[in-house]
TORTORFI-827520 format. One record per residue: x, y, z of N, C-alpha, C in turn; residue number from 1. Coordinates in Angstrom, 3 decimals. Example, Ala and Ser with C-alpha at 12.3 -4.5 7.8 and 13.67 -1.06 7.14 Angstrom:
        nc1        nc2        nc3       cac1       cac2       cac3        cc1        cc2        cc3     k
     13.190     -5.690      7.800     12.300     -4.500      7.800     13.200     -3.300      7.800     1
     12.850     -2.250      7.080     13.670     -1.060      7.140     12.900      0.030      7.870     2
END
This chain:
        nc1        nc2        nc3       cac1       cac2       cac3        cc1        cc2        cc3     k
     29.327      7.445    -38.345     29.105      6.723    -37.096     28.779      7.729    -35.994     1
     27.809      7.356    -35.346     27.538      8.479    -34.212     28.472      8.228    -33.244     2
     28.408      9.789    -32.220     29.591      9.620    -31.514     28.708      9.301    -29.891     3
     29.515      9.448    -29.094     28.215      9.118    -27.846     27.473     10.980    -27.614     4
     27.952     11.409    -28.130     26.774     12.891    -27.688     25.484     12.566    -28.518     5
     25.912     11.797    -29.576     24.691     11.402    -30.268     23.729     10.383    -29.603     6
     23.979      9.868    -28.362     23.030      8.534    -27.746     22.547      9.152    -27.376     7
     21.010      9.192    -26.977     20.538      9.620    -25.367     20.910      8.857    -24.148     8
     20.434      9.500    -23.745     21.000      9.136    -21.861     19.742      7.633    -21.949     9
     20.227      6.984    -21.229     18.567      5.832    -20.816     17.469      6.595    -20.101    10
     16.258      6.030    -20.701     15.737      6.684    -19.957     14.979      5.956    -18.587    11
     14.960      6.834    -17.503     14.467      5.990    -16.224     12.829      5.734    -16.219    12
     12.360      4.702    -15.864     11.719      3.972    -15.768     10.316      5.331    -15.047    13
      9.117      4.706    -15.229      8.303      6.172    -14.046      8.040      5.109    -13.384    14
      7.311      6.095    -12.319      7.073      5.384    -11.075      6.091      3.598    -11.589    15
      5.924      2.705    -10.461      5.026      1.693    -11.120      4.222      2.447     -9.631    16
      4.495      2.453     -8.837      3.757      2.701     -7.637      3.969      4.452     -7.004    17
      2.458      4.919     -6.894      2.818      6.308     -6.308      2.390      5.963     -4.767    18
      3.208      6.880     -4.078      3.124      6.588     -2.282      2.236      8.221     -2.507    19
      1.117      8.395     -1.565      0.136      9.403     -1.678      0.200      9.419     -0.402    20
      0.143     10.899      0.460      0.215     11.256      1.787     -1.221     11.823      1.691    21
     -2.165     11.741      3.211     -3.535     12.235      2.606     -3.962     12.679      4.197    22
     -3.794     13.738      3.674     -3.837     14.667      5.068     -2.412     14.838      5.907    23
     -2.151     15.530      7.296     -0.796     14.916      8.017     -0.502     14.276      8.090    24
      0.547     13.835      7.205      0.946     12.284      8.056      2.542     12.530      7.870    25
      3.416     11.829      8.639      4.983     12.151      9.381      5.768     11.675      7.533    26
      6.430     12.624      7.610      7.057     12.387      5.596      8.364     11.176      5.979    27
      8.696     11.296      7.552      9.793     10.071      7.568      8.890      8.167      7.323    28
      7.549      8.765      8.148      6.697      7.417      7.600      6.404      7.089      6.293    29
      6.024      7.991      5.106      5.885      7.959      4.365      6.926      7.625      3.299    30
      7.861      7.817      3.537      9.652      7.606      3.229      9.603      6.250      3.491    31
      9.572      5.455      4.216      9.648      4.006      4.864      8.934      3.464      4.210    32
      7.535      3.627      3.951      6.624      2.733      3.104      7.130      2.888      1.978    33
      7.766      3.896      1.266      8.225      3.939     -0.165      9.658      3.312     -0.441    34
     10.290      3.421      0.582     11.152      2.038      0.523     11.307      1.111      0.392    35
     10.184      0.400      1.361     10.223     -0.871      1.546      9.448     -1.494      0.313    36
      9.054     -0.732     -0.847      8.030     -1.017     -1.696      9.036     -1.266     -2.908    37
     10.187     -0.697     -2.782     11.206     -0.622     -3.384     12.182     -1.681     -3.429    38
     12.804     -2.076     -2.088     13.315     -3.050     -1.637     13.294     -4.573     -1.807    39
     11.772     -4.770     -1.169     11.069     -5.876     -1.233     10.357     -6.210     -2.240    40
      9.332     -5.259     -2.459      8.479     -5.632     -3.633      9.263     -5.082     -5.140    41
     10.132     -4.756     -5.409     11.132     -4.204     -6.620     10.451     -3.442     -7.375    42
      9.131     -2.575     -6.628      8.708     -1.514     -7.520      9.302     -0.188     -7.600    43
      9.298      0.938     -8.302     10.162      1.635     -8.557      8.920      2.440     -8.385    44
      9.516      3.161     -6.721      8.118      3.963     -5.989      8.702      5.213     -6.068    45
      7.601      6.404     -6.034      7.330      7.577     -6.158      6.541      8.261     -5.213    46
      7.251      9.308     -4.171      6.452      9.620     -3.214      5.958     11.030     -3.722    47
      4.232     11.444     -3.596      3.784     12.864     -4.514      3.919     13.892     -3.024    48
      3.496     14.264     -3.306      3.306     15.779     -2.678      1.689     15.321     -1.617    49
      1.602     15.792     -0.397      0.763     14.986      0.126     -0.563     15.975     -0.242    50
     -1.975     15.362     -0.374     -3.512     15.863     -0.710     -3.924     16.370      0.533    51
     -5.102     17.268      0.211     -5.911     17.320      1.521     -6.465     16.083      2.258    52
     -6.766     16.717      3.316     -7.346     15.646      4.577     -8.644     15.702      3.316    53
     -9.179     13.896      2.973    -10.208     13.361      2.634    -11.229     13.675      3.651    54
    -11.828     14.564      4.418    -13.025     15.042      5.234    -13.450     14.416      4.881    55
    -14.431     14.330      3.615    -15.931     13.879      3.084    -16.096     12.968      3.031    56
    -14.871     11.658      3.801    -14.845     10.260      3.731    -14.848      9.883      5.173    57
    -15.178     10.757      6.170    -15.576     10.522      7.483    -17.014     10.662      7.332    58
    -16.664      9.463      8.509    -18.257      9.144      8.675    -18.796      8.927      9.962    59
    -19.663     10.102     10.533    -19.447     10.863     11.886    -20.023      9.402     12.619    60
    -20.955      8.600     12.359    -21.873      7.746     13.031    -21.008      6.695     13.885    61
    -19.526      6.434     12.923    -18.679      5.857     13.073    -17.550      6.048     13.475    62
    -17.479      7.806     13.846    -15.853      8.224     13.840    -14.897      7.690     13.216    63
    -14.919      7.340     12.101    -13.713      6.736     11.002    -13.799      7.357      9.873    64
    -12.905      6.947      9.136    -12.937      7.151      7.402    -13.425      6.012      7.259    65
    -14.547      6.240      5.952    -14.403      5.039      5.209    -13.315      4.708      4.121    66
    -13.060      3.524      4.054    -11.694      3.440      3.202    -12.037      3.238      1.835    67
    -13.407      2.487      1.760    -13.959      2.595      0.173    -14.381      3.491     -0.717    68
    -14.621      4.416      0.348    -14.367      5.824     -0.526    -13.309      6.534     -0.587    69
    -12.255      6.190     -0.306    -11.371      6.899     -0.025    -10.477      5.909     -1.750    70
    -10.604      4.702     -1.708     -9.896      3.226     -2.766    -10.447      4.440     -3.862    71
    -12.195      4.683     -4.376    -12.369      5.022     -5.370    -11.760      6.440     -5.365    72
    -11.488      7.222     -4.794    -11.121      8.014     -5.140     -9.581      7.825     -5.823    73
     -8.890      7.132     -5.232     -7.323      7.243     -5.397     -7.430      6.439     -6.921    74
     -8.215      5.684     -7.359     -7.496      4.867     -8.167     -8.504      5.286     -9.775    75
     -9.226      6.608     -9.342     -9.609      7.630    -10.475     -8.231      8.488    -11.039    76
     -7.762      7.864    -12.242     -6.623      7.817    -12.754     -6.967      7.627    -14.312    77
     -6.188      8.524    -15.504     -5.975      7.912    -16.581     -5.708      6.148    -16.365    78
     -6.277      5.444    -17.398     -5.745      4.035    -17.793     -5.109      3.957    -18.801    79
     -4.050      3.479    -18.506     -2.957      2.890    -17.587     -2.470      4.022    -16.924    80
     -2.320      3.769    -15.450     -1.287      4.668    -14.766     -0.710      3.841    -13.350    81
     -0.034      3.998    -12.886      0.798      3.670    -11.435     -0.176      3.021    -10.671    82
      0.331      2.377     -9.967     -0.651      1.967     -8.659     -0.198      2.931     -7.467    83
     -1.356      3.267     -6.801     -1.278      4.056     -6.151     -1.384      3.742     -4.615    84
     -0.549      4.567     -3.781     -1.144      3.707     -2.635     -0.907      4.772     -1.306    85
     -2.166      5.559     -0.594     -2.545      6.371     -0.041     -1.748      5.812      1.655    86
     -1.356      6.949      2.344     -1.361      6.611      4.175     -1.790      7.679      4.170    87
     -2.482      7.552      5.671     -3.519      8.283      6.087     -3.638      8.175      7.887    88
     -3.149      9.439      8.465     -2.978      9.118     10.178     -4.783      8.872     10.769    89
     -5.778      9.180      9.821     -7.234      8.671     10.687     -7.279      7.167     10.841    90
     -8.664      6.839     11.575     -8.624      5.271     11.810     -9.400      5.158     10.645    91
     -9.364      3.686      9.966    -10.663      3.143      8.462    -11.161      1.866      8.822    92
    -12.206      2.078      8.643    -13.394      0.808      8.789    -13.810      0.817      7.311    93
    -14.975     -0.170      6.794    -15.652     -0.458      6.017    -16.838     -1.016      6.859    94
    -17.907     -1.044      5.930    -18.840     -1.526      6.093    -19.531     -2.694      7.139    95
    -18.572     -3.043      6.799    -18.888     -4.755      7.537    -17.180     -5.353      8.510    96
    -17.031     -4.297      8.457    -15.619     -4.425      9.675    -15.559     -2.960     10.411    97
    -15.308     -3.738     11.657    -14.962     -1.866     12.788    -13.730     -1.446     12.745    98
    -12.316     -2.244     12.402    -11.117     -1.115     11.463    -10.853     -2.002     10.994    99
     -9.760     -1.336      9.462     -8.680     -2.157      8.960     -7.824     -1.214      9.315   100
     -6.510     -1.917      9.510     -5.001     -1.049      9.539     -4.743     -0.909      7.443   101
     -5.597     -1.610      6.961     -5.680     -1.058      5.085     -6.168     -1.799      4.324   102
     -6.727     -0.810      3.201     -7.440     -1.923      2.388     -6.757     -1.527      0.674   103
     -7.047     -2.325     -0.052     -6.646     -2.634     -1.206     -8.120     -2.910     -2.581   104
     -7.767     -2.628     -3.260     -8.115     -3.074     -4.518     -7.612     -4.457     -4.958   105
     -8.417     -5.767     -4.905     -7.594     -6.705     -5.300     -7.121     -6.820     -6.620   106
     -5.975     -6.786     -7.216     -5.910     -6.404     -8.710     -6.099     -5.574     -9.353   107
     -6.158     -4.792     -8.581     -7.270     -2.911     -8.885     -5.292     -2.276     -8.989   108
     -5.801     -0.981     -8.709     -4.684      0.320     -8.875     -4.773      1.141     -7.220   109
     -5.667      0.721     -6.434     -5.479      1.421     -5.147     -5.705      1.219     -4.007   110
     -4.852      1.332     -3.068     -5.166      0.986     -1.965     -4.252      2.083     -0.755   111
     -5.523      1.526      0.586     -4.756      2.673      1.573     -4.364      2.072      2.654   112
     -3.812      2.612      3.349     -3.169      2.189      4.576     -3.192      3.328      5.624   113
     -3.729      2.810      7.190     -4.022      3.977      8.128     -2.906      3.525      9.305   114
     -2.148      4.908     10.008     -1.170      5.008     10.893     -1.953      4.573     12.184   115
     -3.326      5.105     12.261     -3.875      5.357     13.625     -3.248      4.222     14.571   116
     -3.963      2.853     14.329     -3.493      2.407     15.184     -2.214      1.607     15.453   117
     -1.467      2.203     14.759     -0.188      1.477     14.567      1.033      2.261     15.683   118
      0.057      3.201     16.192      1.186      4.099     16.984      0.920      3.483     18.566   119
      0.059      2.090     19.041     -0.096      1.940     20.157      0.340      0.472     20.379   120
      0.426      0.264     21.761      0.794     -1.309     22.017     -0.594     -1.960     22.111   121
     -0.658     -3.166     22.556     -1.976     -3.667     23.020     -2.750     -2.893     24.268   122
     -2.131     -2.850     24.903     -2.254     -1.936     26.214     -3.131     -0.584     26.097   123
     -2.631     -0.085     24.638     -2.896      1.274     24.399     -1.988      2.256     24.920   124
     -0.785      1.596     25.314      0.240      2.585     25.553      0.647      2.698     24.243   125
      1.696      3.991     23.983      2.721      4.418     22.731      3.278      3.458     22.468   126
      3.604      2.849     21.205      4.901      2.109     20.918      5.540      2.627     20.601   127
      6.808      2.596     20.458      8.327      2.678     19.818      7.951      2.593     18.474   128
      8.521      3.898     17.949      8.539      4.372     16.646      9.239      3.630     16.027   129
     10.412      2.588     16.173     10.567      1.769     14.884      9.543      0.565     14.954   130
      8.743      0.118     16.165      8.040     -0.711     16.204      7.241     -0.298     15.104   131
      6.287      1.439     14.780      5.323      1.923     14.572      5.852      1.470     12.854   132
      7.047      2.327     12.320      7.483      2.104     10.851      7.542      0.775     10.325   133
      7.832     -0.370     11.503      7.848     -1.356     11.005      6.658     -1.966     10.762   134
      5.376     -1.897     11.446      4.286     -2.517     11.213      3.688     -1.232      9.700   135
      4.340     -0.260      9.660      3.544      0.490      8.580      4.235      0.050      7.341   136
      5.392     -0.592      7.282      6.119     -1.260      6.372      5.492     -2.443      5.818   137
      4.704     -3.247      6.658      4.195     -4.518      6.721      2.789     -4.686      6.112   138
      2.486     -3.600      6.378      0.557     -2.721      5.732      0.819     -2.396      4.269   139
      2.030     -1.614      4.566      1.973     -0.972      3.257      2.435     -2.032      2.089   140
      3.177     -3.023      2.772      3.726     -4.195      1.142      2.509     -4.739      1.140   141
      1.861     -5.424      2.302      0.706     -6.139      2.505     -0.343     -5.555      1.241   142
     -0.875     -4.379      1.581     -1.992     -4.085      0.383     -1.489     -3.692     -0.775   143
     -0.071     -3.537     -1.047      0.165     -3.555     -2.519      0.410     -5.096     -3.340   144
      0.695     -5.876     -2.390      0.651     -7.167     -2.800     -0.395     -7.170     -3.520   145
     -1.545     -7.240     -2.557     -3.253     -7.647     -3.221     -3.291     -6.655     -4.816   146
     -3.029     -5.461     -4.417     -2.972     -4.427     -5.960     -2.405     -5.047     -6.843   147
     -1.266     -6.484     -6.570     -0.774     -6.975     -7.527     -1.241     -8.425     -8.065   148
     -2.624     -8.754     -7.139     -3.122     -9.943     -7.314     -3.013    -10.813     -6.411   149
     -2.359    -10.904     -5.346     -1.824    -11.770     -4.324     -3.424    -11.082     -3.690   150
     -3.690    -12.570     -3.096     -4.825    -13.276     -1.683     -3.822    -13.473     -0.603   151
     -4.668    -13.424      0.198     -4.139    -13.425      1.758     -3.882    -15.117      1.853   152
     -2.568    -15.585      2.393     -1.845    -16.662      2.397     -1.998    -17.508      4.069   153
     -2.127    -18.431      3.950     -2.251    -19.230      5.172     -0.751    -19.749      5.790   154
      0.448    -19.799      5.333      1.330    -19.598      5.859      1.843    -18.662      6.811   155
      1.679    -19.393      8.180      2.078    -18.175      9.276      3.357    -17.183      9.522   156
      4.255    -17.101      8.638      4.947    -16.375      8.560      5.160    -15.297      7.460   157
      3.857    -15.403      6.349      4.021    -14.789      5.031      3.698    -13.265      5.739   158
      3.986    -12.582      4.969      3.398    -11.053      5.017      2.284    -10.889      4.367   159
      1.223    -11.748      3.892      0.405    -12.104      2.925     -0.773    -12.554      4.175   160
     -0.549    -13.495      4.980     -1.333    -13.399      6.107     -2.031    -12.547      6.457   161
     -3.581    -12.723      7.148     -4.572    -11.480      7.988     -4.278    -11.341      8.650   162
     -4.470     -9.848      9.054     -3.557     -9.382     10.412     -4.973     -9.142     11.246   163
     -5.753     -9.553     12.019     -7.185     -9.034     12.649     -6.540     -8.441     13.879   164
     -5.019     -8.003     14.450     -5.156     -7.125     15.589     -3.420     -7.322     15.585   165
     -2.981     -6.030     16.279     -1.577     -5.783     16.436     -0.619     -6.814     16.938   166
     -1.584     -7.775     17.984     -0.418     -9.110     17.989     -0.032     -9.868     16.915   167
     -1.264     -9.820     15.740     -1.086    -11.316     14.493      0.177    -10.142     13.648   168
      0.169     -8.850     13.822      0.734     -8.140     12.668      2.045     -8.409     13.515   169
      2.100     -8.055     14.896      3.568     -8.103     14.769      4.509     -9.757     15.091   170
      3.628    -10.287     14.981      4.511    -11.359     14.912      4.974    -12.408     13.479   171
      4.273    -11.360     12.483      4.954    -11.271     11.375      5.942    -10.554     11.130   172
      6.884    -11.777     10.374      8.473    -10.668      9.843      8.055     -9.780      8.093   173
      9.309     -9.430      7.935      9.284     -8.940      6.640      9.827     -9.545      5.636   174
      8.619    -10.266      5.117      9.435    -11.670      4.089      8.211    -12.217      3.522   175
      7.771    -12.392      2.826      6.611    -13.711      1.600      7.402    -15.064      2.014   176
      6.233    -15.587      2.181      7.104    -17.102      1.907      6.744    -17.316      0.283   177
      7.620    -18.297      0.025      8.193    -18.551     -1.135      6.911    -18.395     -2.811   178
      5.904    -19.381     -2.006      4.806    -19.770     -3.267      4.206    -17.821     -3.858   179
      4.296    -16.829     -2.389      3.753    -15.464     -2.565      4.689    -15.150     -3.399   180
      6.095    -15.371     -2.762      7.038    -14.045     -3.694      7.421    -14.962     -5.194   181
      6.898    -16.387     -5.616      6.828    -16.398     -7.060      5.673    -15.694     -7.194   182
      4.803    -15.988     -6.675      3.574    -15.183     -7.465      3.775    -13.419     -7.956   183
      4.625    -12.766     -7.126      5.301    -11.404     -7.383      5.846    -11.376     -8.377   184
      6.596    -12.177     -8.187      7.753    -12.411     -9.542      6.625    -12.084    -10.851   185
      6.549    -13.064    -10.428      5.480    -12.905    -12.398      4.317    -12.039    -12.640   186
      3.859    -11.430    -11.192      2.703     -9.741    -11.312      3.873     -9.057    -11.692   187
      5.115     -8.517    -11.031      5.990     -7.780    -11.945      6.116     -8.158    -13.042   188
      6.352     -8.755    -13.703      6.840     -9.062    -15.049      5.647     -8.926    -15.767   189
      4.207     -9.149    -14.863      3.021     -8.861    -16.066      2.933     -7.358    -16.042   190
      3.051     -6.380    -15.401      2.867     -5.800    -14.719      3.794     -4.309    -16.169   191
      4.736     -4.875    -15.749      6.410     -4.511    -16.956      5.592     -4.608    -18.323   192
      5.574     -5.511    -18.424      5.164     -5.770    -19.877      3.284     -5.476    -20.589   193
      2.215     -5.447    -19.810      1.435     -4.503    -19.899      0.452     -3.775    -18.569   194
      1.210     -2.966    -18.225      0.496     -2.211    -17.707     -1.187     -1.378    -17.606   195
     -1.529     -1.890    -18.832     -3.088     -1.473    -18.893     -3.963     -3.280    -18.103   196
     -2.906     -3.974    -17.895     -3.644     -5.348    -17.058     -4.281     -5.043    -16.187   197
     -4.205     -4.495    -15.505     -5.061     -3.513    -14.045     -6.096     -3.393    -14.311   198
     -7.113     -4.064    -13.715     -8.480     -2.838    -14.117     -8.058     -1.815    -13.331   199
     -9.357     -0.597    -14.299     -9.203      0.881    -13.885     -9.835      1.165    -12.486   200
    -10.560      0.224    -11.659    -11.638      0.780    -10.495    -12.056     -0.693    -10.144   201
    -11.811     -1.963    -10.003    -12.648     -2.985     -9.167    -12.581     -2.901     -7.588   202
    -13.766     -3.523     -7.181    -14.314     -3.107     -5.782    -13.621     -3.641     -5.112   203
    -13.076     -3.262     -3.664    -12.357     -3.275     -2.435    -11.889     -5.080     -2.306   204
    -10.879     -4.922     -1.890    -10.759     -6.654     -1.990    -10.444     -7.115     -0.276   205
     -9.569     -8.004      0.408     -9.195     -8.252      1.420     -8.256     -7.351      2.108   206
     -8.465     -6.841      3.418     -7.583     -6.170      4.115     -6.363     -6.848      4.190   207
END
């Protein structure tokens, strides 16, 4: 009969979600989004070591990053691997919008999220830094949702809701309404059970 030196230890789970720092950005912000990813969404997050500033994804005409180049880059990954999910203190536009506060892969493996304007009031004065963590809390579940298949929800209190400017974001709390967080329920559990479900690279989905 084996004795317990003979068991192994369990082994822990790897990350499902990596938190990616990309360029400066504050490691207590980056800490917060990997929490709350933890917390709320019950993924078992992993914060890396932060990358260089993405330069080559500014785009001078626009003074922004683009964020779709920034999605393909992050979610160039062995298949199957983590979902990944980039902050980034520049501002990001796309194509056919002048910013997102983040964009996502719908069902994909990547998505990013930008600080810029999360550090101001309407006014354009400073906000209050838990104001700032809390709306980066709200971005950051927001586009991992979509990474998990969740569409933007017409219930005005979901976190699933479009945020088109700092009043719609902050007068959202931190909570899914109900029909979103079943739909979680069961992307985790697909999610657990095969992980190669992801495509490896589909194109940019809803901010």
């Amino acid at each position: 009969m084996a004795s317990s030196r003979d068991i192994p230890p369990p082994v822990r789970p790897g990350p499902e979600v990596e938190v990616i720092p990309l360029g400066r950005v504050s490691a207590t912000a980056v800490a917060v989004a990997a929490a709350h990813l933890q917390a709320l969404l019950g993924l078992n997050a992993l914060v890396l070591p932060p990358r260089p500033d993405p330069a080559h994804c500014h785009s001078p005409t626009r003074g922004q990053y683009d964020a779709g180049l920034i999605l393909r880059e992050l979610s160039d990954q062995p298949n199957p691997g983590p979902l990944r999910l980039g902050i980034i203190g520049h501002d990001l536009c796309l194509s056919f919008l002048t910013f997102v506060f983040g964009e996502a892969q719908l069902g994909g493996r990547a998505a990013v999220v930008s600080l810029h304007r999360l550090w101001k009031l309407e006014d354009g004065s400073p906000a209050p830094r838990a104001q700032v963590l809390e709306r980066l809390a709200k971005v950051s579940l927001h586009e991992t949702a979509h990474l998990l298949g969740l569409a933007h929800c017409r219930d005005g209190g979901c976190l699933m809701r479009f945020s088109g400017g700092l009043a719609d974001l902050d007068r959202l709390g931190l909570q899914f309404c109900p029909a979103c967080q079943r739909q979680l329920t069961l992307a985790r559990q697909r999610l657990r059970a095969d992980p190669d479900r992801v495509p490896a690279a589909p194109g940019p989905g809803p901010a």
